[in-house]
N, C-alpha and C positions, 0 to 999 in steps of 0.2 A: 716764277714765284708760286709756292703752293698756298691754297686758299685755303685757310682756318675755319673750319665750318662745326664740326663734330665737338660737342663738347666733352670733355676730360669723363668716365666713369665714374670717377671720385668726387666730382662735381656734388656740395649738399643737394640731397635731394628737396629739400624743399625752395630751391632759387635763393632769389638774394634776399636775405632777412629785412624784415619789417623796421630800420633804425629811428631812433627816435630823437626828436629832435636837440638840439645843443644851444641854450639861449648865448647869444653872444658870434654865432657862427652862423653866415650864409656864404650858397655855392652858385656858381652858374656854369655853364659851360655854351662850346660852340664849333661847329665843322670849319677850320682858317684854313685847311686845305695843306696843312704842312708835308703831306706827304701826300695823301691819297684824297682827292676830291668829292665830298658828299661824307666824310667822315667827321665824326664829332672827337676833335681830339686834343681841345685845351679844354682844361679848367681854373676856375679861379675860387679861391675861399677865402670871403673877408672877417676878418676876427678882429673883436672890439678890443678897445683902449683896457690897458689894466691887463690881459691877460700875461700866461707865461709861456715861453715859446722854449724849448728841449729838442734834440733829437741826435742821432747816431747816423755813419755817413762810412762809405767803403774806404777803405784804408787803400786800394789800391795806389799804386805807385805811377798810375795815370788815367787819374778821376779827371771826372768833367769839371768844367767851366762851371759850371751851376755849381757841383758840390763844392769846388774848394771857394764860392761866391759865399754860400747858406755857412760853410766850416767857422768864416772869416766874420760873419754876421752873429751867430749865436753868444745869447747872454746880456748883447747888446742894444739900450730903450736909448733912442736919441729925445725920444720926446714923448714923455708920460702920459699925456693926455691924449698922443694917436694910437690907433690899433698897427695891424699887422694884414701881411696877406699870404697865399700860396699861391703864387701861378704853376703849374704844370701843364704840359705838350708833350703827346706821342709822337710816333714818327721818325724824332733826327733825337740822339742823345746828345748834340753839341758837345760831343767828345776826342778828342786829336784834331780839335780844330785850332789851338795855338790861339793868337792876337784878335784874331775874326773872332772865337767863341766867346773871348772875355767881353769884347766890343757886344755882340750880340745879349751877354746875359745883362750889359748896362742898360740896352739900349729897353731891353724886356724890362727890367727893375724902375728905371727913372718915367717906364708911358705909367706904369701901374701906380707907383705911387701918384703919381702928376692926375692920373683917372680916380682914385680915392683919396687924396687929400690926404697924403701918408710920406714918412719918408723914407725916402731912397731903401735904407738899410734895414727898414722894419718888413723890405718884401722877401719872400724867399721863393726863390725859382726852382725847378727839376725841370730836365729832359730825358727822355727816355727811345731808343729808337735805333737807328743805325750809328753804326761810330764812322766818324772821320771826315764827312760832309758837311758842308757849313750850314747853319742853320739859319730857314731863311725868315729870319725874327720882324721881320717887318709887317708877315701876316697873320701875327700874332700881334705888335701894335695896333695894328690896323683895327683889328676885334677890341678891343680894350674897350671902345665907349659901348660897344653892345654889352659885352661881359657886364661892365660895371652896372647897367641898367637893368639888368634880368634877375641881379642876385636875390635867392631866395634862401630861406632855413632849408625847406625841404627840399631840395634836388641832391641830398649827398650820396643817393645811387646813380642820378646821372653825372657826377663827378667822378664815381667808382667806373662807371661805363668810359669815361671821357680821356682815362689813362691809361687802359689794355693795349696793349701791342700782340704779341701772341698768345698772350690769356684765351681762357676757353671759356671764362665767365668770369664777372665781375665779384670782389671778393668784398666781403663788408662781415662787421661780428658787432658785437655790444655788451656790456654786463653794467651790473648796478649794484651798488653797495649803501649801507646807512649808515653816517656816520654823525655822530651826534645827535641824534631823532630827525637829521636831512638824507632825502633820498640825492644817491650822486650818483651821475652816467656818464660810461663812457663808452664811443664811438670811433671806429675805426674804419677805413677801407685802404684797401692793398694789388699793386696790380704785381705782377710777377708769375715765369712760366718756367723761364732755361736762362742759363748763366747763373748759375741758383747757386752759391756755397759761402761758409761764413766770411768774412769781414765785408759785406755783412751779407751775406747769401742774395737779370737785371730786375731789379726789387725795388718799388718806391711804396710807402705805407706813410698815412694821413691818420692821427689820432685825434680828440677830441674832446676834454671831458668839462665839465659845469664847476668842476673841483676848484678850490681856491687854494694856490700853492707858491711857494714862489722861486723863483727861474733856476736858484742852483739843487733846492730841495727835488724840483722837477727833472729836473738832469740826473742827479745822484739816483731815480726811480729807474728812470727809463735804462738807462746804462746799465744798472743790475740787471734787469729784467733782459735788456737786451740777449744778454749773453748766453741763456736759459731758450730763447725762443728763436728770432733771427739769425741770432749768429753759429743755432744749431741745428739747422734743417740743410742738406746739399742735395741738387737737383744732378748737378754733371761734375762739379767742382770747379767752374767754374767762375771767379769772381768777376763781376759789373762793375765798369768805371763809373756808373751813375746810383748806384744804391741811396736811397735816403729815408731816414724815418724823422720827419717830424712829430711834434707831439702838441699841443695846445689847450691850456689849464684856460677856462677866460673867468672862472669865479663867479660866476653869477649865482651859484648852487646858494653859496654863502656859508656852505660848508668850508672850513677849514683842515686838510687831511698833511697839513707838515710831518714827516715822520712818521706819517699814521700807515701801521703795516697792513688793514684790513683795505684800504685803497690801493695801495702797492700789489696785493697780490689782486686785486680786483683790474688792474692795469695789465699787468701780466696774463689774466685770464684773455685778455683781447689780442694782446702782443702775439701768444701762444695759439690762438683761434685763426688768428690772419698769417702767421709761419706757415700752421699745418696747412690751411690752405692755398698757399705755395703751392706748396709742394704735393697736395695733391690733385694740379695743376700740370703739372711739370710735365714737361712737353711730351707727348706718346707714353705717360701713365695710364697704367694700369694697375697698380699694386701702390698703396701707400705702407710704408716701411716702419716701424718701433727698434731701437737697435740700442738696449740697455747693456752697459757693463759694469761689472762690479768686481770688489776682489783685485782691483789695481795696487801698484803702491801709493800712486796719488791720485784727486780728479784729473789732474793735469796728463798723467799716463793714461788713464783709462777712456779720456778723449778723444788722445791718439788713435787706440785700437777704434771704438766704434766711429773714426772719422773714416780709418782706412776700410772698415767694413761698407759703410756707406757709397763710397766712393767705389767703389773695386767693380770695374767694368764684367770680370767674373761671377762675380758675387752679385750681384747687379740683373743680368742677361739669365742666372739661374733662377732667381725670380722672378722674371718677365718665363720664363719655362713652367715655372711652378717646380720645379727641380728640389728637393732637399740636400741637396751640395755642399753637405758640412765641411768637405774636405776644403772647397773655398772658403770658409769663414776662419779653417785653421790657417791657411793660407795671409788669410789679409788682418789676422793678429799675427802671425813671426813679420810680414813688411812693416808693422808700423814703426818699431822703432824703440816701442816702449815694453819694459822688463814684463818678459810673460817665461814661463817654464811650463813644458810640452807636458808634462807629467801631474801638474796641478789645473789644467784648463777644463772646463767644461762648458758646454753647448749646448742649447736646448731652444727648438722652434717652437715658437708656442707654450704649450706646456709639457710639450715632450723633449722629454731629455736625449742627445743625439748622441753626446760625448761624453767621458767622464776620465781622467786616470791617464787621460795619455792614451785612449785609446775608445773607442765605438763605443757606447752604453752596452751590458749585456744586458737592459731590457728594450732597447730600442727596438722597434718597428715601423718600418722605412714608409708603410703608408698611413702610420697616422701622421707621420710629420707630413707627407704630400698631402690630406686631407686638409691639413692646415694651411699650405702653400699656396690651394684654392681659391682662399679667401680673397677679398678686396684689401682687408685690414692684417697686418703680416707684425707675430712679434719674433726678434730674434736677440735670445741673452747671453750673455758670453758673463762667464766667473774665470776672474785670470787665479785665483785662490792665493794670492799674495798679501794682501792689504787690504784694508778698506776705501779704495778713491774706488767712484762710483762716476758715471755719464748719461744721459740717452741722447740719442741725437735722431734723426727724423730723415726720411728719405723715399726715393721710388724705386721704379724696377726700369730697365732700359730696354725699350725696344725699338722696332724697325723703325716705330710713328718718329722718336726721335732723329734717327738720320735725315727721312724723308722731310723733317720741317725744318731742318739745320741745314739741310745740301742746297734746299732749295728755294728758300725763304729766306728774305735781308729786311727786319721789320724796322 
């Protein structure tokens, strides 16, 4: 097993941001030993009565136990006057465990409610961790009466700590907006390193806000937003049977933001802060990626191209080079699939233009684009000159670090 020690380059430099507190929301967390011994790796968040619970969940076609548990839950108040909760565990992702994992997410659901006076369906579980082992949920009941007695407001960085599995530091972001002469915040943290790509790019994110909203207005938010942030960052292109993004309005602000777009995009500023840092995360990065297209015939086409740019192991490993390898970028718009003509395309690293016409810029010169390849922060544009559908999607560079934590590491 290789040991995670080194943090990501891309890592903010200033550590984990200062988040501020969320009235209505406390955390705790605890080492139950689910995998590794001495390790803190459950947390719990109990969220008061009244609030609104939202969130977005991997489409794969064999998600875990948890997710299709949270899928089957959302929308759903059995009883108005209780809150809600989160439990999450690193370690085991209680995924391809069949009869044993559902068993296990009940048995996780029914101690937690039964330890905060909640019911069954108002808790919402994640696991995150190895696929296909059974998870052994008993040392996570077990914790339950300590969890429940520690909970505090402020621990929502030891919660961010509490859910890394191959993360190279914990991820947390915030913003704030005024709506109505009321200040409103929102709080988020996110663990995720590799198995990184949309639906929804292994990725669990916890949001947070003081907002007053209610359960389908808060949905309709996050799911736009969604699609703009997580569902368009890829690390390997591989999709997680555990992804989850829950979301938690609890209203205490007393701000009311229904419909209101200056929260919406203030939600998004978090959604978008907690993506990129994913992915600039993402397992043996070195180069965080911009990968805009424009000039499609649709958005829908011009997703295509910059997903396959994203994705292209070529494409990819030239920027882990520092390489300016336009010829791969021409390369992974003809695989995508989507309407591109070799004679209207252009290309441009940075702000230098590489391509134009179906052929090399004649003003290009090959080291200012490598001058730009340098960077830590990398833009690369593509105009298919067709149309106006337009994309960016978000990405890293592929290196050795990669193999070396995938060959030899089962987190």
């Amino acid at each position: 097993m290789a040991k995670i020690t080194k943090v990501s380059p891309l890592a903010p430099k200033g550590g984990f941001p200062k988040l501020p507190v969320i009235d209505g929301v406390r955390f705790s967390t605890i080492a139950a030993g689910v995998k590794y011994a001495g390790r803190t790796d459950v947390m719990l968040a109990e969220i008061d009565a009244g609030s609104a619970i939202a969130g977005a969940f991997t489409r794969s076609s064999t998600r875990s136990a948890p997710v299709l548990d949270c899928q089957s839950k959302l929308g759903r108040v059995e009883d108005d006057g209780k809150g809600f909760a989160f439990l999450v565990n690193s370690g085991n992702s209680n995924a391809f465990t069949g009869r044993v994992g559902v068993e296990a997410v009940n048995a996780i659901t029914n101690a937690t409610a039964k330890a905060l006076n909640l019911p069954s369906s108002h808790v919402y579980t994640s696991s995150t961790g190895v696929i296909g082992e059974p998870l052994p949920y008993e040392k996570i009941t077990d914790a339950l009466g300590a969890l429940s007695q520690s909970l505090d407001s402020n621990r929502i960085e030891d919660a961010a700590r509490a859910i890394m599995t191959t993360d190279t530091f914990p991820k947390g972001s915030t913003a704030t907006c005024e709506i109505g002469g009321i200040e409103v915040t929102v709080v988020g943290i996110a663990k995720g390193s590799g198995m990184i790509a949309p639906d929804m790019a292994t990725m669990l994110v916890y949001i947070f806000t003081d907002a007053k909203i209610s359960q389908a207005g808060l949905q309709d938010m996050v799911s736009r937003q969604n699609e703009h942030t997580f569902n368009s960052i890829t690390v390997d292109s591989d999709t997680s049977t555990s992804d989850s993004l829950l979301v938690a309005a609890t209203g205490t602000s007393g701000a009311d933001v229904e419909d209101n777009e200056t929260f919406e995009r203030t939600l998004g500023v978090v959604m978008k802060d907690l993506a990129h840092q994913v992915v600039r995360d993402g397992e043996g990065a070195t180069k965080f990626v911009e990968i805009q297209v424009q000039g499609a015939a649709d958005n829908g086409e011009a997703r295509k191209v910059a997903m396959s740019v994203a994705n292209s192991p070529l494409v990819k490993t030239a920027i882990a080079g520092e390489d300016p390898n336009w010829g791969r970028i021409v390369m992974a718009v003809g695989k995508s699939g989507a309407q591109a003509d070799r004679d209207r395309l252009s290309i441009w690293f940075g702000d230098v233009l590489v391509a134009e016409n179906g052929w090399e810029s004649p003003t290009y010169v090959e080291a200012d684009a490598a001058t730009h390849m340098k960077g830590e922060d990398l833009l690369i544009r593509v105009d298919l000159g067709i149309g106006a559908g337009h994309s960016t999607v978000w990405t890293c560079d592929l290196t050795h670090g990669y193999i070396e934590i995938n060959a030899d590491y089962r987190s």
